[in-house]
Structures are given as structure tokens and as C-alpha cells.
C-alpha positions in Angstrom: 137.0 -116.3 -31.4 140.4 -114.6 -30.0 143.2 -116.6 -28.4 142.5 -114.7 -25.5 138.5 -115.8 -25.4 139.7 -119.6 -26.3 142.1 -119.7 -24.1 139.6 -118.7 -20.9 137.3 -121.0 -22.0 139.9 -123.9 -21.9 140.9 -122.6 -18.7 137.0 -122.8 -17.2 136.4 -125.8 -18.7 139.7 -127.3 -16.8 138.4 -125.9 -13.3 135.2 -127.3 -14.2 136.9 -130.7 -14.6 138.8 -130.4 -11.5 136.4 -129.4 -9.6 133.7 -132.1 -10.3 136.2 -134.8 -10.7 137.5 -134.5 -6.9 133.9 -134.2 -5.6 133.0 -137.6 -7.9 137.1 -138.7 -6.2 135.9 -137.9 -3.0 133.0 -139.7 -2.8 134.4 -142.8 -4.5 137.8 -142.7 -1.9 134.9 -142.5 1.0 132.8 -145.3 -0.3 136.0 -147.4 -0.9 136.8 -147.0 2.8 133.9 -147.3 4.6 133.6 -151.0 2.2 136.6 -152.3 2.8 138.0 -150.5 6.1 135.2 -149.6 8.3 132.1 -152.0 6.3 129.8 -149.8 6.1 129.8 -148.3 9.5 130.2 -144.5 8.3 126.8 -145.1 7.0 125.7 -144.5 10.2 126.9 -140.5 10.1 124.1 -140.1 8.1 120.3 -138.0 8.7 118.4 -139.5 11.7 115.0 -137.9 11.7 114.6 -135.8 14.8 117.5 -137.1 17.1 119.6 -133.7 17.8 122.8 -135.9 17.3 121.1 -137.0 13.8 121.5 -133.3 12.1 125.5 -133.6 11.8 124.2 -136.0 9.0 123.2 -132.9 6.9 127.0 -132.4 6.0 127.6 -135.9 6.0 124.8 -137.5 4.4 125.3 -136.3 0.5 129.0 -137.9 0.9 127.6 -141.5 2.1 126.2 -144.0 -0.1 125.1 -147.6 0.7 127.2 -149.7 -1.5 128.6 -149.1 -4.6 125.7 -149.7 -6.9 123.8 -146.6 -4.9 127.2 -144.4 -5.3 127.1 -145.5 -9.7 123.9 -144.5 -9.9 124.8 -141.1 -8.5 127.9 -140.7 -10.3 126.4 -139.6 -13.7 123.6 -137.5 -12.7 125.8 -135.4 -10.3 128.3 -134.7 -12.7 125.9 -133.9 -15.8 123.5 -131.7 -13.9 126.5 -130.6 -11.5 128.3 -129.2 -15.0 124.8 -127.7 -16.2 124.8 -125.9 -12.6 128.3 -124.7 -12.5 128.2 -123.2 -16.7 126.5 -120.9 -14.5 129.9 -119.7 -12.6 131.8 -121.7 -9.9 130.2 -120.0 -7.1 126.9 -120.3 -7.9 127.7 -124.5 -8.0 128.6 -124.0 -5.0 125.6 -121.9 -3.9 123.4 -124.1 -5.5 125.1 -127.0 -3.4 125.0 -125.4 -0.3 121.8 -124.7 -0.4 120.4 -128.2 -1.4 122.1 -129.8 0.9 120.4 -127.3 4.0 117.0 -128.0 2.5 117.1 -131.5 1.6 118.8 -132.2 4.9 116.0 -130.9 7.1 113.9 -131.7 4.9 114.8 -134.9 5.7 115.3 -134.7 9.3 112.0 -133.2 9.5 109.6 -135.6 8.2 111.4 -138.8 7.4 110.1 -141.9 9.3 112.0 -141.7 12.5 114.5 -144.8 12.8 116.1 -144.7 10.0 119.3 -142.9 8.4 118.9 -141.7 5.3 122.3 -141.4 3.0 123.3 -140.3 -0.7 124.0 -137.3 -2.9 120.9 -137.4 -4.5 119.2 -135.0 -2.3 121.8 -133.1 -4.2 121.1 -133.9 -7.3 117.6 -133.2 -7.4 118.8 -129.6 -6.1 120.5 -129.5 -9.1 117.4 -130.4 -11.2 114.9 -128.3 -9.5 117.8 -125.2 -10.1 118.0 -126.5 -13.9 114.6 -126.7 -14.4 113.1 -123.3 -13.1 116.1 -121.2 -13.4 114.5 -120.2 -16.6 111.5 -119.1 -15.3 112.6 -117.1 -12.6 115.6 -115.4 -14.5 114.1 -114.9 -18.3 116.6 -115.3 -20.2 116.8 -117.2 -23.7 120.0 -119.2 -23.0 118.4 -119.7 -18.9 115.2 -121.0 -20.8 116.7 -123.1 -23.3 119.0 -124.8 -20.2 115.9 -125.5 -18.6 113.9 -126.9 -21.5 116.9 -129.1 -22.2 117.6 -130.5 -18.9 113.6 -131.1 -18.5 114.5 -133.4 -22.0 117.3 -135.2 -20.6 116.2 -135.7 -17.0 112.5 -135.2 -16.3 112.0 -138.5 -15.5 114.1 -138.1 -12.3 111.0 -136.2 -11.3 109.0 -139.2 -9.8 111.3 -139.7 -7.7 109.8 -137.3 -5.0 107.1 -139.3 -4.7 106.6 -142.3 -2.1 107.1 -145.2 -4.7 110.2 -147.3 -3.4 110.8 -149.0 -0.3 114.2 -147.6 0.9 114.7 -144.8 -1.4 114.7 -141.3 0.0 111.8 -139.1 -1.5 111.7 -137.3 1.1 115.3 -136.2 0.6 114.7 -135.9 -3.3 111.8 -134.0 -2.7 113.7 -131.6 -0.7 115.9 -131.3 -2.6 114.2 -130.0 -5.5 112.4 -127.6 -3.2 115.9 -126.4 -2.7 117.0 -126.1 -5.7 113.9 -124.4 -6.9 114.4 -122.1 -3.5 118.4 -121.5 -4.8 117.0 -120.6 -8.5 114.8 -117.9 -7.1 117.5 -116.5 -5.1 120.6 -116.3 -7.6 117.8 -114.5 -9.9 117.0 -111.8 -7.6 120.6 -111.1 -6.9 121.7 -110.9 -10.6 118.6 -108.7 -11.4 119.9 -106.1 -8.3 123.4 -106.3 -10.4 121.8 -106.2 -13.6 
């Protein structure tokens, strides 16, 4: 490996590392200070199902979490399968993100019970993992294939979480969220094969 090649891979890996640890900052400064300054009220930014003032929590949503067990729990997956996204390139993270977050968000607003606000990055997350897992199949490629295969290894088991088991957890949200992820994977193929 040149000096040149090792060096742009330290430098990647260093925007990688800034980049996911000030989205992981963020969301810790916010939960800090909804707890201890507003107590919880920003929860309240989040999705309400089919109220017009309720889609705002789209954007909002994925940076809320209800306490700070909820925002733990997050922490890991986000990051791990966030990294796994963004070996792709920075902008597809971003992409990816984006794209989640439009789809698990009306998703959400859509066909969650009405009443209730519905908060956490893990619509997010699953975005990640439905990207992860069928970016493989819809791009072909040994190292896209062997991603996949690995993160179905590691985090398969998220997978049940679309379905209706839990009282106050989201599925609806995770299982948007996966669609959009899925949806993202399908895109970002077709536009490297019109590169290609």
C-alpha cells in the first residue's frame, strides 16, 4: 500500500469518525436537554399520526428518544450499521439517511394508531439494515454481497422488530424504515449501473 493510498484511507476513516460521532453528540446533547432542562417536553415534536401539525415530527422524530435507556440502545446499532452505510461514500450515508427518514416518517404518520407520538432513530436504523441487507442483491457485486451476508450475521435479529410484538415500540416506524432502506438500495444501484 502507497503512503499516498494509506494516507486517504486514514483521512476517510477520520471523516467517518467525525461524522458519526457528532450525529451520536447530537443526539446525546438533545436528550441531555430535554431531561434535565425542558423534562421531556421536546418529546412532544415527534410523529402524530395524521394531524397536519404532526408531520414536522418527520425531521424531528429520529433526533428524540424517551429517556436515556431508549437513546443507549440506539447508540450502537446507529453507529455500526451507520459505518457499514457510509464505507459506501459519505453521500450515500447521507442518501441513505435521508431517505429513511422520508419513508419511515410517513410511514409512520400514515398508519400508526392515531394519538400517539412516535420518537427514536430507529426508524433510521432499520433504513440502514434494510440498505445493508439487499444492497447486495440489487447491485451484484462480491464485496456488496459479502456486506450484506455479514450484516444479515450480526444484525438479523433486529428483523422482528417490524412486527407488532411490543407495547410502545414503533414497528410501524421500523418497518418503514426498512422499506426505505430497501427503496434507497434499489436506487443508489440504478444510478451507479448508469455511471458504470
Amino acid at each position: 500500500m502507497s503512503h499516498r493510498t494509506e494516507t486517504s484511507l486514514t483521512q476517510e476513516l477520520k471523516s467517518h469518525i467525525l461524522i458519526l460521532g457528532s450525529i451520536v453528540a447530537l443526539l446525546w446533547i438533545i436528550e441531555i436537554i430535554d431531561f434535565f432542562v425542558f423534562g421531556g417536553a421536546l418529546n412532544r415534536l415527534g410523529i402524530r399520526p395524521r394531524y397536519i401539525q404532526g408531520l414536522d415530527g418527520i425531521f424531528f422524530a429520529p433526533f428524540l428518544h424517551g429517556n436515556f435507556h431508549h437513546l443507549t440502545a440506539n447508540t450502537l446499532p446507529l453507529i455500526t450499521l451507520g459505518w457499514f452505510v457510509m464505507l459506501r461514500g459519505v453521500k450515500d450515508f447521507f442518501t441513505v439517511t435521508f431517505i429513511t427518514m422520508i419513508v419511515s416518517g410517513l410511514g409512520v404518520w400514515l398508519f400508526a394508531s392515531p394519538y400517539t407520538i412516535h420518537i427514536g432513530a430507529s426508524g433510521v436504523i432499520f433504513g440502514y439494515l434494510g440498505f445493508l441487507l439487499l444492497r447486495g442483491f440489487f447491485e451484484r457485486s462480491f464485496v456488496s454481497i459479502v456486506l450484506s451476508l455479514l450484516v444479515g450475521w450480526l444484525y438479523g435479529g433486529l428483523l422482528w422488530g417490524v412486527l407488532p410484538l411490543q407495547y410502545g415500540i414503533s414497528w410501524q416506524g421500523h418497518l418503514f424504515g426498512l422499506i426505505g432502506g430497501v427503496f434507497a438500495a434499489q436506487i443508489l444501484a440504478k444510478s451507479y449501473r448508469t455511471k458504470a
